[in-house]
C-alpha positions in Angstrom: 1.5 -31.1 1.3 0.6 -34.8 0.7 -1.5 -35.3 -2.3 -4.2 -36.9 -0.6 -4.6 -33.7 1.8 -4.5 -31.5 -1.2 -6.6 -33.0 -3.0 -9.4 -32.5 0.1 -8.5 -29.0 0.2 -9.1 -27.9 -3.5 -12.2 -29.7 -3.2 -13.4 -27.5 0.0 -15.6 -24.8 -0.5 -17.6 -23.3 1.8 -20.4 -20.9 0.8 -21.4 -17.9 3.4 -24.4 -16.1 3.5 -24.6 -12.2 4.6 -27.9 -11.3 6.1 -27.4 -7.9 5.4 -31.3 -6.8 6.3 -33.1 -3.8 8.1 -33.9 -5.0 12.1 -37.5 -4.7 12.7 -39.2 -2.4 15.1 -39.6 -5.3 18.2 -38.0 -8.6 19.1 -40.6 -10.7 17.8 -40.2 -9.0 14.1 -36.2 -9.1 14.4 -37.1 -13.0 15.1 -39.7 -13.7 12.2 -37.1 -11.8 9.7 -34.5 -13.3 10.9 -35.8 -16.7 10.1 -37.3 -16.3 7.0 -33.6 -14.9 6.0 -32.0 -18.1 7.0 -34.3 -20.1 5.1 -33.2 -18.2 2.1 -29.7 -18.7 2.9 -30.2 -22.2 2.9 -32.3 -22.3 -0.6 -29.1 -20.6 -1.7 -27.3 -23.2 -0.8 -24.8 -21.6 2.2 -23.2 -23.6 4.9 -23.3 -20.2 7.1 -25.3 -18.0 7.9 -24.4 -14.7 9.6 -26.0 -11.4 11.1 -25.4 -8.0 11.4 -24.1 -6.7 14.9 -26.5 -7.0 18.2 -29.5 -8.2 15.9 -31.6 -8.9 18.7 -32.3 -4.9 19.2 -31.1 -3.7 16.0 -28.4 -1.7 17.6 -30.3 0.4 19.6 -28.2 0.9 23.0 -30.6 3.3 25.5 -28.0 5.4 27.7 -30.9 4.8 30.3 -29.9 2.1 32.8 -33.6 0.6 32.7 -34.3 1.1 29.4 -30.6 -1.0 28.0 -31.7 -3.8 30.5 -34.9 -4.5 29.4 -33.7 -4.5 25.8 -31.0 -7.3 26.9 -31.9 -10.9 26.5 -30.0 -14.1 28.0 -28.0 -16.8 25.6 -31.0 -19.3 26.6 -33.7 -17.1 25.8 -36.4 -18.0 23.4 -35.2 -15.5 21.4 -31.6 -17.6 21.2 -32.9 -20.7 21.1 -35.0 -20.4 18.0 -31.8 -19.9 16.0 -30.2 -23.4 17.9 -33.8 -24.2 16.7 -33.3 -23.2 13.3 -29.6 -24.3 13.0 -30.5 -27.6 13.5 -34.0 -28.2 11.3 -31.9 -26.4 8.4 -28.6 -28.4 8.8 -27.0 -24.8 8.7 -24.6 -23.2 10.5 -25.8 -19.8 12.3 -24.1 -16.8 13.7 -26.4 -15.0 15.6 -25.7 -11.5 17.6 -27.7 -10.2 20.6 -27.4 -7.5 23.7 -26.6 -9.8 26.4 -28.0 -9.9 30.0 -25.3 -9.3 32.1 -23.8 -7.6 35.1 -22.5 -4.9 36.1 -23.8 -4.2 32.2 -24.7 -6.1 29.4 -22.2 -7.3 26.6 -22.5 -7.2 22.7 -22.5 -10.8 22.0 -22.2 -13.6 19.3 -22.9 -17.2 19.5 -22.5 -19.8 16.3 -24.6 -22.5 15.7 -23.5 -25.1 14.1 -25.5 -27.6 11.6 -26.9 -30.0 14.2 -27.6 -27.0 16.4 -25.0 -27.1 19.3 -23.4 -23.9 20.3 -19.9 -23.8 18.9 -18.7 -20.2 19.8 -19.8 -17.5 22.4 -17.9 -14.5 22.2 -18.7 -10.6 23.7 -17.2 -7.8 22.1 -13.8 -6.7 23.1 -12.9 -3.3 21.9 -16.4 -1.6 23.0 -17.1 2.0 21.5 -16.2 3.2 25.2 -16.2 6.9 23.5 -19.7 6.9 22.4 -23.4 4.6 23.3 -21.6 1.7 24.0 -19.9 3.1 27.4 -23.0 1.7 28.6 -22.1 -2.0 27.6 -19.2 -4.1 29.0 -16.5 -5.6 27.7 -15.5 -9.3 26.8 -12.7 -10.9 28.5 -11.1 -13.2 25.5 -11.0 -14.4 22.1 -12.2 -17.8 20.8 -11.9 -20.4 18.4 -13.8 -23.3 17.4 -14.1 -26.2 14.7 -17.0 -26.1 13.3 -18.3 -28.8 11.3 -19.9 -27.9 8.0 -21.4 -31.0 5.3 -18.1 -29.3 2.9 -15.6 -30.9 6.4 -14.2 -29.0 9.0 -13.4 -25.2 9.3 -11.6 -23.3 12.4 -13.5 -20.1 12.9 -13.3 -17.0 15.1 -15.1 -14.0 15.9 -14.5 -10.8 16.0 -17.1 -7.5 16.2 -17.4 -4.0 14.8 -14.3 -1.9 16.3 -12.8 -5.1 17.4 -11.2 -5.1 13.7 -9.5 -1.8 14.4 -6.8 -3.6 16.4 -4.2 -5.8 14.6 -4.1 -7.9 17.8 -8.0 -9.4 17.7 -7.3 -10.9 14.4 -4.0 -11.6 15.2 -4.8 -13.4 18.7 -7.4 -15.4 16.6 -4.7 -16.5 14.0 -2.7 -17.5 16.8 -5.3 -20.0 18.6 -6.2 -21.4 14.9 -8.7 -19.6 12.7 -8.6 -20.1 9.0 -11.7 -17.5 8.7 -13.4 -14.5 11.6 -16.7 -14.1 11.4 -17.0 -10.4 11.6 -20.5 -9.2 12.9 -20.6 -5.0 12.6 -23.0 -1.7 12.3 -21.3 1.0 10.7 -20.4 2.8 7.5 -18.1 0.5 5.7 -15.9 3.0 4.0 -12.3 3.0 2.2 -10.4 2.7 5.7 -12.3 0.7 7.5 -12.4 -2.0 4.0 -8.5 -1.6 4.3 -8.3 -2.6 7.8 -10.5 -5.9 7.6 -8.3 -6.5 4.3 -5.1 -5.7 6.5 -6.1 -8.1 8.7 -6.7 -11.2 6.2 -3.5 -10.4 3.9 -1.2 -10.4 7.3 -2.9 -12.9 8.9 -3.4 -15.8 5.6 -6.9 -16.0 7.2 -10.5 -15.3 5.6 -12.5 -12.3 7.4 -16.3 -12.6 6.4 -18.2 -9.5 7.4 -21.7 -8.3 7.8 -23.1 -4.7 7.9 -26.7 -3.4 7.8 -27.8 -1.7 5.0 -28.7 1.5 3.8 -31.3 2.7 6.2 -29.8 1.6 9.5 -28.2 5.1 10.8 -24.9 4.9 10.5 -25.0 1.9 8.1 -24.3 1.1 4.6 -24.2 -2.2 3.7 -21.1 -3.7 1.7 -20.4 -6.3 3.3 -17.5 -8.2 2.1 -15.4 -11.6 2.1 -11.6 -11.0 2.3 -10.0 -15.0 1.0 -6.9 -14.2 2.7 -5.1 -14.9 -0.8 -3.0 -12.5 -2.3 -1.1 -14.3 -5.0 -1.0 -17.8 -6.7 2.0 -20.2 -7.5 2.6 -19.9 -11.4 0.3 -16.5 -12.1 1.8 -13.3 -12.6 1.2 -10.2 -10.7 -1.3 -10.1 -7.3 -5.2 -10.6 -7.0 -8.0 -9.2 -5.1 -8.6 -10.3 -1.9 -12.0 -9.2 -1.9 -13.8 -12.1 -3.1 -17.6 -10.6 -2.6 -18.6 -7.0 -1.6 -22.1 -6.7 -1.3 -24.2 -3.3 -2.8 -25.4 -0.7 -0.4 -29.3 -2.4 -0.2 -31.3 -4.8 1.8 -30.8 -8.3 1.0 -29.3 -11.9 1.6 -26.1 -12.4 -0.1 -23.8 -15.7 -0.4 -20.7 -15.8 -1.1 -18.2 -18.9 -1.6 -14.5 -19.2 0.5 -12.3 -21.5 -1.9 -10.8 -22.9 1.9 -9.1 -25.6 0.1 -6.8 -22.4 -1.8 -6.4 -20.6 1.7 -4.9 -23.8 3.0 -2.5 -24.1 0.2 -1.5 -20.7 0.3 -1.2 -21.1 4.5 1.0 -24.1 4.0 3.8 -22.3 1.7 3.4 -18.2 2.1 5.4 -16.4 5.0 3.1 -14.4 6.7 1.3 -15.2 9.8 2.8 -17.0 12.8 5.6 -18.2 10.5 8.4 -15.3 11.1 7.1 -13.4 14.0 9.9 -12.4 17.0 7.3 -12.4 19.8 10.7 -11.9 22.5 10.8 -8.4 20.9 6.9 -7.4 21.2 7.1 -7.4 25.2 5.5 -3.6 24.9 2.1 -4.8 23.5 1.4 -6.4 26.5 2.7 -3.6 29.0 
């Protein structure tokens, strides 16, 4: 790597903030909290802010046709727009998640913001809980990346949701088209499996996987949300380290955490995973 280019990187941190909070009881309270936690994540100094899956109805998915539609909202609702609002007046990137209007059924979406507010990403959930609420919802049809412009430089970000980290090939896919880190909305327990997975999916990867959970509180929730850096070892120190850079405690709250992008770059540049020594002429069955 040329010095000049690696002197960039080890200066390039980004910081990420987890809005790891309880959803309110309407749209209007989901909106208020939701801003007054951004503005905290900005007083702490992040260059990202991200919520917890489908914030705009706190996860609630009616099984009544009715009932789910007028919970979903479109991606230029007021609702949405506040947060390009936001993005914009707080020179802060934001990763907002809503139930979106759609037919035949809506989608579990997420759209980032970037710091002058123009919409960088819009992604729907792939791998949809078919098996349980979300049979009502439908699926997305690809998976993105985007540069996003921070004031640390440039960062190429996906997005992937809940279940969608279950599958090797969402993060996989999104290594393949670019990302250096997922943003990884969700609404579950995040237990000793599911942890393994999303670190799975950094270490094979050499990517950063930020995720955000709701707290203790939110049925079926339990906060921890976590960074993975991607970076299993360093040049010149024994042994391995810990991928997990941040895991957040079980309660309410805003947390930041800092990516060291610059080191995931380095280690991208000499390690051998990722697209590096894959035989994609022998994986013809994936796609069968």
């Amino acid at each position: 790597m040329e010095p000049e280019r690696m002197m960039r990187n080890e200066r390039m941190k980004l910081k990420i903030a987890f809005l790891q909070l309880l959803p309110g009881k309407t749209l209007q309270e989901r909106s208020d909290k939701g801003v007054t936690a951004c503005e905290k994540a900005k007083d702490m100094g992040a260059d990202i802010a991200l919520f917890p899956e489908m914030w705009s109805d706190g996860y609630c998915l009616p099984q009544d046709e009715a009932e789910l539609n007028a919970l979903a909202i479109g991606k230029d609702s007021g609702f949405i727009s506040e947060f390009r609002e936001l993005a914009a007046k707080l020179e802060l990137a934001i990763g907002i998640t809503f139930l979106e209007d759609h037919k035949p059924k809506p989608l579990n979406s997420f759209i980032l913001f970037d710091r002058r507010g123009r919409e960088v990403l819009h992604y729907s959930k792939i791998h949809i809980c078919a098996f349980d609420d979300e049979k009502v919802l439908s699926s997305g049809d690809d998976f993105y990346t985007a540069e996003l412009d921070t004031a640390k430089g440039r960062v190429s970000v996906g997005a992937m949701i809940c279940f969608d980290r279950e599958f090797p090939e969402s993060a996989r896919i999104l290594m393949l088209k670019g990302a250096e880190l997922i943003l990884a909305p969700n609404a579950c327990p995040m237990e000793i499996n599911r942890l393994s997975a999303l670190r799975t999916r950094a270490y094979e990867n050499m990517l950063a996987v930020a995720t955000c959970n709701y707290p203790e509180g939110q049925p079926n929730c339990n906060g921890h949300s976590t960074l993975f850096d991607g970076i299993p070892w360093i040049p010149d120190q024994p042994g391995v380290r810990d991928m997990c850079v941040f895991e957040a405690p079980g309660y309410e709250g805003v947390f930041a955490a800092e990516l060291d992008l610059g080191m995931l770059r380095d280690h991208r540049a000499r390690d051998v995973m990722g697209d590096r020594f894959r035989h994609p002429e022998t994986y013809g069955i994936l796609s069968e």
